[in-house]
C-alpha positions as CSV (number, residue, x, y, z in Angstrom):
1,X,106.5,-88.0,-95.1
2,X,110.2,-87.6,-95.9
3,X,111.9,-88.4,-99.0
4,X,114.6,-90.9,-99.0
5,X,117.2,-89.6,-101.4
6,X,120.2,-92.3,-100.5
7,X,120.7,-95.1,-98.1
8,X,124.8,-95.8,-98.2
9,X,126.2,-98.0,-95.7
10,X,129.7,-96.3,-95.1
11,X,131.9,-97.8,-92.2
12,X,133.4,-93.9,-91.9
13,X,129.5,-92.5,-91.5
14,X,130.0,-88.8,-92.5
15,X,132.7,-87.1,-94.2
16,X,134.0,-85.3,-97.4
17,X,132.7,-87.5,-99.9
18,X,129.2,-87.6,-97.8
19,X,128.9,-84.0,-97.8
20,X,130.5,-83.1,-100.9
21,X,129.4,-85.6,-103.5
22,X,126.6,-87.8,-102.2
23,X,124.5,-85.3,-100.7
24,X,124.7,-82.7,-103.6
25,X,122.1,-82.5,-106.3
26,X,119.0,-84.5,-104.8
27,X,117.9,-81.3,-102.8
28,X,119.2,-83.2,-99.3
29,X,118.6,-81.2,-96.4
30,X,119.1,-83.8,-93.4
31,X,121.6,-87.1,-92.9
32,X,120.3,-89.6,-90.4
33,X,123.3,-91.3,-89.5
34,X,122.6,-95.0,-87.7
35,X,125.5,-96.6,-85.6
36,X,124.5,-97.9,-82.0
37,X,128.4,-97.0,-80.7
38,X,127.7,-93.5,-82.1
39,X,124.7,-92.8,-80.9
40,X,125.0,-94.2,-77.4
41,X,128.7,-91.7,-77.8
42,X,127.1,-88.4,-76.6
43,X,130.8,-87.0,-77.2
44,X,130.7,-88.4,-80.9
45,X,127.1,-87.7,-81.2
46,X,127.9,-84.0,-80.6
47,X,130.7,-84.2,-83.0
48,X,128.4,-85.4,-86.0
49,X,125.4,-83.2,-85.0
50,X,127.6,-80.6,-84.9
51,X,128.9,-80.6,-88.3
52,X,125.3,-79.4,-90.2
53,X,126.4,-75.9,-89.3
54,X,129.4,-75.9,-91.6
55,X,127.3,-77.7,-94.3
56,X,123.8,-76.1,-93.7
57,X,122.4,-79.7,-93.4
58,X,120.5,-81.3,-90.7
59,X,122.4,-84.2,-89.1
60,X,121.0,-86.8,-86.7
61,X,122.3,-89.6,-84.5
62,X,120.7,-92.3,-84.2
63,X,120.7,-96.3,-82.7
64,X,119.7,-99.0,-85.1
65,X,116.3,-99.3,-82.8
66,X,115.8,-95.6,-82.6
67,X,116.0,-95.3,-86.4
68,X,112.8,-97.3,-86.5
69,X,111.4,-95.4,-83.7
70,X,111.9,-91.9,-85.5
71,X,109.9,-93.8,-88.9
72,X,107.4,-95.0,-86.9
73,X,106.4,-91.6,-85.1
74,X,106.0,-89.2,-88.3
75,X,108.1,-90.8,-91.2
76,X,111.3,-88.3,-91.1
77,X,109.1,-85.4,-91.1
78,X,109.5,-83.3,-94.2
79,X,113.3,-83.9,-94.9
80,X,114.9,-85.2,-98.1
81,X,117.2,-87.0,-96.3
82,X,120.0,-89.4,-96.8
83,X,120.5,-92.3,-94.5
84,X,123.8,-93.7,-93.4
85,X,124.5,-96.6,-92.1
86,X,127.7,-98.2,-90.5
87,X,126.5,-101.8,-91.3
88,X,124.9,-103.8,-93.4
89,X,122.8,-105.4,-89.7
90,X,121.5,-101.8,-89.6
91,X,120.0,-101.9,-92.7
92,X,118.4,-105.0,-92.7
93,X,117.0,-104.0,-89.1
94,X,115.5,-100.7,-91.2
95,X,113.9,-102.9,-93.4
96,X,112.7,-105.4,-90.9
97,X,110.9,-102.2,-89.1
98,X,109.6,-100.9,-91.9
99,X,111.5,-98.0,-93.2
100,X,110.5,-98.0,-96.9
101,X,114.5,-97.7,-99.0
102,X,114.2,-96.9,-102.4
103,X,117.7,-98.7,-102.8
104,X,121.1,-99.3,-100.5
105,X,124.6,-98.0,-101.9
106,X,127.2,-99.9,-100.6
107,X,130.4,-97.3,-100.4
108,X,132.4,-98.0,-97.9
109,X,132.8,-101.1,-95.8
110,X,136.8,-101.8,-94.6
111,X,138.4,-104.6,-96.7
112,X,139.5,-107.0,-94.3
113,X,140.6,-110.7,-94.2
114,X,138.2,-113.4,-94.7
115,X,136.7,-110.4,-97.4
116,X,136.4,-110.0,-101.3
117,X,136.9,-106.9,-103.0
118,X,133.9,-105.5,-104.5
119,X,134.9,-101.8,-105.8
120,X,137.8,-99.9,-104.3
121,X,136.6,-99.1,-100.9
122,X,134.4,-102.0,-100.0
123,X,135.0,-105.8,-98.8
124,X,132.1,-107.9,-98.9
125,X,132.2,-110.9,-96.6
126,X,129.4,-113.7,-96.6
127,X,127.8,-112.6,-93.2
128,X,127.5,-109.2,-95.1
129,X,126.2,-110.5,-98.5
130,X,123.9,-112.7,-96.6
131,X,122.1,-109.2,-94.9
132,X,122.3,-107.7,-97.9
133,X,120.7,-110.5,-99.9
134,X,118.0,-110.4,-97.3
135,X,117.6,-107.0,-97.9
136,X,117.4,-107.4,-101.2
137,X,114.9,-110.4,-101.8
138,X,112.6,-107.4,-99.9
139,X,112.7,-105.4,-103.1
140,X,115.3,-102.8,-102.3
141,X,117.9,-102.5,-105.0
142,X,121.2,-103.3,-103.8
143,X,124.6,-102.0,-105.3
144,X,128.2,-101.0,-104.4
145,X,129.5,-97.8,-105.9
146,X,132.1,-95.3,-104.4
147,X,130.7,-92.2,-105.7
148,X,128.4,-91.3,-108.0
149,X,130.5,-91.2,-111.4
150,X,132.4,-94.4,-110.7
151,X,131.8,-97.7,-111.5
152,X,128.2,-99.2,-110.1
153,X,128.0,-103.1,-108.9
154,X,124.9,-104.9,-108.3
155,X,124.9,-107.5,-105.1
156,X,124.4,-110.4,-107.6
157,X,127.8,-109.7,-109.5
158,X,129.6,-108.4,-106.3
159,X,128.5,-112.5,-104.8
160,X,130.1,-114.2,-107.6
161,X,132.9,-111.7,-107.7
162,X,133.5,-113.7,-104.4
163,X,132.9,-117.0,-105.9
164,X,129.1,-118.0,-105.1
């Protein structure tokens, strides 16, 4: 069975703070990235996979049902692998399946109107904090935090950062 090192929901998937910072020092071989669009993209999906040879790290592509597919057929092999996810829906549908996340960093969700906030690169609207609430009353620890050496929000202060 795999080892889940980081589960970040990042609306930008993979790029230099993914491969530089996140994925450094927990012995992360592969990155499962989980977007329908992307995945059902063979063009994009090519793009992403083909990254792993500049940073000698197994990348993935796949749907929000296909991550639960992969689980459920062998459990992500042996990788120590970080999961990225371009929602918070795709998350919760993880959980939902089964997929066992030790926690969910929130780094990177667009800040747009009708959203609050939360650190630097993440708006939190209530359809979002709902799914992540659900995710949470599951027992996964959620939090917002850009990278590792910056400031680290739990969901219940990022919710009444917006006022609930």
């Amino acid at each position: 069975m795999a080892v889940i090192n980081l589960a970040r929901i990042d609306d930008r998937l993979i790029h230099g703070q993914v491969m530089q910072v996140w994925s450094k020092g927990h012995g992360t071989n592969a990155i499962f990235v989980v977007d329908d669009a992307t995945a059902s993209d063979e063009f994009m999906k090519e793009i992403y996979e083909s990254t792993q040879s500049t940073g000698n790290m197994k990348i993935k592509v796949f749907s929000s049902d296909g991550i639960v597919d992969e689980w459920n057929k062998n459990q992500f092999g042996d990788y120590k692998l970080m999961l990225v996810y371009k929602s918070a829906a795709y998350v919760k549908k993880s959980v939902d399946g089964g997929i066992p996340l030790p926690f969910v960093d929130v780094g990177g969700i667009a800040i747009r109107p009708g959203s609050t906030r939360i650190i630097p690169s993440v708006g939190l609207n209530e359809k979002d904090a709902e799914l992540l609430k659900a995710v949470q009353d599951k027992g996964v620890e959620v939090f917002f935090q850009n990278i590792p050496s910056s400031e680290k929000v739990s969901l219940d202060d990022a919710i009444k950062r917006m006022g609930k």
